[in-house]
C-alpha positions in Angstrom: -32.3 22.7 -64.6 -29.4 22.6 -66.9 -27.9 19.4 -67.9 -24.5 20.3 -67.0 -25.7 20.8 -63.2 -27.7 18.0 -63.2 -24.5 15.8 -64.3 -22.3 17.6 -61.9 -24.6 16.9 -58.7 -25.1 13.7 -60.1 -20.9 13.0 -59.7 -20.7 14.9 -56.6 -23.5 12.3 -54.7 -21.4 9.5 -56.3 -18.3 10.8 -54.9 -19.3 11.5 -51.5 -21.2 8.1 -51.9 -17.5 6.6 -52.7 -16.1 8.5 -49.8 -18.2 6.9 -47.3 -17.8 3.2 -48.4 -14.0 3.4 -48.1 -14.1 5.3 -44.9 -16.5 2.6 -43.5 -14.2 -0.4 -44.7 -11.0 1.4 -43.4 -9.7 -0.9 -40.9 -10.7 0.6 -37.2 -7.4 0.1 -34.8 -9.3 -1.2 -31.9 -7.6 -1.0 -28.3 -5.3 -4.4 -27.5 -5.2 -5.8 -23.6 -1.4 -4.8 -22.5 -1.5 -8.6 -20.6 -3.4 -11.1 -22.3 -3.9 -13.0 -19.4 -7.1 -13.6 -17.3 -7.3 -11.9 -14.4 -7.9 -14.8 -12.4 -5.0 -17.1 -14.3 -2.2 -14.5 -12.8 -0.1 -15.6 -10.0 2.5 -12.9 -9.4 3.2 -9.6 -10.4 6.7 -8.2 -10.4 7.4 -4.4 -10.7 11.2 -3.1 -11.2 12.8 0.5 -11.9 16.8 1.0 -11.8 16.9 0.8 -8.4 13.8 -1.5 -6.8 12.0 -4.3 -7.8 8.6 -5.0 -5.7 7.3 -9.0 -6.1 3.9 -9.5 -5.4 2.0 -12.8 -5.2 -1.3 -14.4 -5.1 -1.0 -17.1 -2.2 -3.3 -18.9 -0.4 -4.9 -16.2 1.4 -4.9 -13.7 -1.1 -2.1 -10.7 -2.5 0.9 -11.3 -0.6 4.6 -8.9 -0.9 7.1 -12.3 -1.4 10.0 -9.5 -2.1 12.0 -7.7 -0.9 10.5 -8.5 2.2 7.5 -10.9 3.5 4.6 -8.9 4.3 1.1 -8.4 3.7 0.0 -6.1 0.4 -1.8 -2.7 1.2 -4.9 -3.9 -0.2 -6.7 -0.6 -1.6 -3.4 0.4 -3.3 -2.4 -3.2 -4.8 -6.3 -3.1 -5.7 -6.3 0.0 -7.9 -3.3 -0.7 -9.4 -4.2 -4.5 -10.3 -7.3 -3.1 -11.8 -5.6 -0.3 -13.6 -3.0 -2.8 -15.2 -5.7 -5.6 -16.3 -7.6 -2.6 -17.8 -4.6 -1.4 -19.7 -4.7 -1.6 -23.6 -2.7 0.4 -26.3 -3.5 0.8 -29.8 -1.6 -1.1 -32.9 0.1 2.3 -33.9 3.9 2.1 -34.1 4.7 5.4 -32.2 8.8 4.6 -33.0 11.0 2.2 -33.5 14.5 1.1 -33.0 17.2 1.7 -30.1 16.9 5.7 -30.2 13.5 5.6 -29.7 13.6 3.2 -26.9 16.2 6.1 -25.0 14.0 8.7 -25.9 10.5 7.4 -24.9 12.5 6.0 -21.5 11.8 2.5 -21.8 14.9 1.3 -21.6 16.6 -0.5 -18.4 17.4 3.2 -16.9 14.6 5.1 -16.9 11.5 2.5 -17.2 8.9 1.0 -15.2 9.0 -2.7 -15.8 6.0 -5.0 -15.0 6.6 -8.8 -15.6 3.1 -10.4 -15.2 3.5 -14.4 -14.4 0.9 -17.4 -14.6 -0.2 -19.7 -12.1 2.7 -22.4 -12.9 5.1 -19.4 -12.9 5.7 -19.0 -16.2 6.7 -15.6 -17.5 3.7 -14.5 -19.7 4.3 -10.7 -20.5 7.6 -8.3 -20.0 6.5 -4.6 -20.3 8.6 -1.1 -20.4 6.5 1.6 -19.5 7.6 5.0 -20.0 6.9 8.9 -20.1 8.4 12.0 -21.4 6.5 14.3 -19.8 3.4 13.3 -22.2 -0.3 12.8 -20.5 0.0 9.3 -21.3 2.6 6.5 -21.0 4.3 4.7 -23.9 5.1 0.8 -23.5 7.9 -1.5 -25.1 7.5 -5.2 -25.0 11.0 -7.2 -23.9 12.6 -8.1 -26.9 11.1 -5.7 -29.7 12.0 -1.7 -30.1 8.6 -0.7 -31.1 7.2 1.7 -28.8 3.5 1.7 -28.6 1.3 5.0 -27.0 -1.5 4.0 -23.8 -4.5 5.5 -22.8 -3.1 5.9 -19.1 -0.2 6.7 -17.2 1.0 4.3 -14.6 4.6 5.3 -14.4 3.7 8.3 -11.8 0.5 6.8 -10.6 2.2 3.9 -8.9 6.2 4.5 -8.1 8.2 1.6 -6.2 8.2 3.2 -2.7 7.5 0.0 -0.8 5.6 2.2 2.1 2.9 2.1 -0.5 2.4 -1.5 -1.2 2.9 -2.8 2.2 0.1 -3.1 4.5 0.6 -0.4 7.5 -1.8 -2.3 10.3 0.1 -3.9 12.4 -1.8 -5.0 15.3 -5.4 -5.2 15.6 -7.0 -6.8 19.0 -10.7 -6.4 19.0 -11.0 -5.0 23.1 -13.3 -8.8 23.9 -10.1 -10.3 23.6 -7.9 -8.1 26.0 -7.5 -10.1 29.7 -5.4 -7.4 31.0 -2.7 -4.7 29.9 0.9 -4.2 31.9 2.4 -1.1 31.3 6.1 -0.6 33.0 7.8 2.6 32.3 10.8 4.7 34.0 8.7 6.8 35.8 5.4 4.5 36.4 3.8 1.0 36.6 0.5 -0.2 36.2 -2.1 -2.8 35.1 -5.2 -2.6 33.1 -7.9 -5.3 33.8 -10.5 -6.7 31.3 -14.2 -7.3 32.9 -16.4 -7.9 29.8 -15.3 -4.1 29.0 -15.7 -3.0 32.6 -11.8 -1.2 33.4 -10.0 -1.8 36.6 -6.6 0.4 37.3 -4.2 -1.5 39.5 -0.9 -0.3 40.6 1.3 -0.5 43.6 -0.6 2.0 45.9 -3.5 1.7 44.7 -6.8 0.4 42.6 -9.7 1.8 41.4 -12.6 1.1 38.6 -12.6 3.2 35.2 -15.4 4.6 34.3 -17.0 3.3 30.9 -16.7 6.7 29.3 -13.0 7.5 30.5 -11.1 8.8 27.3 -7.7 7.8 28.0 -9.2 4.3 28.1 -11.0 4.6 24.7 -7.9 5.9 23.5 -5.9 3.3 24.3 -8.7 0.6 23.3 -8.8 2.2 19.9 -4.8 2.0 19.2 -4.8 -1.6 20.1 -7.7 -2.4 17.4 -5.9 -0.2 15.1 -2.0 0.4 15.0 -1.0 1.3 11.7 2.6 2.6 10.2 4.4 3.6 7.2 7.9 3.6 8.3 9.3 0.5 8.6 13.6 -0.8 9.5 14.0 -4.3 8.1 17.4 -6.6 8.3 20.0 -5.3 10.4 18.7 -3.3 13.2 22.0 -4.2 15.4 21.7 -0.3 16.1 19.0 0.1 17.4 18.8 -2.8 19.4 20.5 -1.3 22.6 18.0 1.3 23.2 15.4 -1.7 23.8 17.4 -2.7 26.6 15.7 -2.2 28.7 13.1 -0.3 26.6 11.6 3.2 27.0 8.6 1.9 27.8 7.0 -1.3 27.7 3.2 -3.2 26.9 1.9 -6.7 27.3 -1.4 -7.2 26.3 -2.6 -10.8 28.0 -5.7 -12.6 25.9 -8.3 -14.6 26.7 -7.1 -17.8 24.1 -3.8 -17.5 26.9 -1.5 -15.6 24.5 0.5 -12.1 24.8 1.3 -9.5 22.7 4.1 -7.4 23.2 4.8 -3.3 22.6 8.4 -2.1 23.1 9.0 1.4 22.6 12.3 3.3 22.2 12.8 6.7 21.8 14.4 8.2 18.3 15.5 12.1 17.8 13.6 14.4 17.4 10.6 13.2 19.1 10.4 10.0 17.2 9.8 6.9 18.9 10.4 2.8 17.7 8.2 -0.1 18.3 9.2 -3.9 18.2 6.5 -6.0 18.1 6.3 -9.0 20.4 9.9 -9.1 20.5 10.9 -9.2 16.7 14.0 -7.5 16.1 14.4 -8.3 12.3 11.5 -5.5 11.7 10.9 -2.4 13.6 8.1 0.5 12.8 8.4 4.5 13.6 5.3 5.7 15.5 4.0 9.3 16.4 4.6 10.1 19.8 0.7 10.7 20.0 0.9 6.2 20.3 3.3 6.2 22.7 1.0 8.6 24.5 -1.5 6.4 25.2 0.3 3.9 27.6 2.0 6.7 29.6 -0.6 9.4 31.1 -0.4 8.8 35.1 -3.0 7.5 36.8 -5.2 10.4 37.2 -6.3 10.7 33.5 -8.2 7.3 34.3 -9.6 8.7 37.1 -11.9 10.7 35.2 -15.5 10.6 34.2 -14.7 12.4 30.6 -11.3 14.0 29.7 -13.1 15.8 26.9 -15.4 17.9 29.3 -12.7 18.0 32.2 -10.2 20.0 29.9 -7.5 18.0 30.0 -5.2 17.9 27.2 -5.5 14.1 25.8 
């Protein structure tokens, strides 16, 4: 072989050689929590757009709603979204910088997500703009800096500030051991419901009669009481509504064994829409499907039977 090749394969090892020593010592920009808190250390959570802000707690009993109204947190949604946020990191890269960038990456005060994570002591430990421009992923801002940062993730549609959302929808759950009896009263009917160790009795004025244990109208009305959920709720003034409670469309007391009751009052709404206050609580009410409402005013032949299912009739 030649000299002149031998020299020129000799500087093309050493140059590829070269090119992989600085490509191996060029600084790797490795991902950067969004929070640096411990998961464990946080003790509230506050989300705000331009037009709601959602406060979220960690109290005694767990992930508590503190604002804008008391309530329990919808636990599988809080849950993802607590996860997703903990797991959030971005990359060193400054995407943009200064006040036109802010505007155009929307995280500024009009078009952001903001997430204010808090300590235990409630200090303020990180102030986050999230925003999107249509991209795959969101960009973040920190609170007093303009330089706007890319993340592998996109929380800004994932997780908007409807409150249905984040608050809990059960609203009563009554495991059927602990039902005494059930008094139903109605325009158009009244009767009672009595408890033997699951064993049904049907009482009304004329007449009484035992329930057989596979009766579907009494499962059904079992299974709402261990599981009344809602997404619609009226909180504050409810002055409005208040009237049509009086008395209401129809009306439940569920007596328990520990000697307390639980009360259903039911109103009707337009269009087939029906309100329930809870155990006399104006300050919130809930919209239900009729299909709840349902189950407290079949007349007294629907308990009569052995199976609804295999009679035919229309449950």
């Amino acid at each position: 072989m030649k000299r002149n090749k031998i020299i020129l394969i000799a500087l093309l090892l050493i140059l590829i050689a070269a090119w992989l020593i600085l490509k191996s010592r060029r600084p790797v920009e490795r991902p950067i929590p969004i929070f640096a808190i411990d998961s464990l250390s946080i003790g509230r959570i506050e989300m705000q757009d331009h037009q709601t802000t959602i406060s979220i707690i960690h109290a005694e009993n767990g992930w508590r709603i503190n604002k804008p109204v008391d309530w329990e947190v919808d636990l599988h949604y809080f849950s993802a979204f607590f996860q997703d946020l903990i797991r959030a990191t971005y990359t060193p890269t400054v995407m943009a910088e200064g006040k036109m960038a802010i505007s155009n990456y929307r995280t500024d005060q009009a078009n952001a997500l903001q997430v204010k994570v808090f300590d235990k002591k409630n200090r303020l430990v990180s102030h986050v703009f999230f925003g999107n421009i249509g991209n795959a992923f969101d960009y973040i801002r920190f609170s007093q800096s303009e330089k706007i940062f890319q993340i592998p993730a996109k929380l800004t549609t994932t997780y908007n500030l409807d409150l249905r959302f984040w608050r809990d929808p059960l609203l009563l759950s009554i495991e059927e051991k602990e039902i005494k009896k059930i008094e139903v009263k109605s325009a158009r009917q009244e009767y009672t419901l009595v408890n033997n160790k699951g064993l049904w009795h049907y009482y009304d004025e004329i007449e009484d009669f035992d329930i057989k244990p596979e009766n579907r109208q009494m499962m059904r009305i079992v299974s709402i009481l261990l599981s009344l959920e809602t997404r619609v709720f009226f909180d504050g003034d409810n002055s409005e509504y208040l009237t049509d409670f009086n008395p209401p469309y129809c009306d439940v007391r569920i007596y328990l064994h520990d000697g307390s009751v639980r009360r259903l009052s039911f109103s009707s709404l337009p269009e087939k829409r029906y309100l329930l206050m809870l155990d006399s609580e104006p300050k919130t009410l809930y919209e239900v499907v009729g299909d709840v409402l349902d189950r407290f005013m079949r007349y007294k032949d629907i308990f009569r039977e052995q199976d609804a299912y295999r009679m035919g009739l229309d449950l």
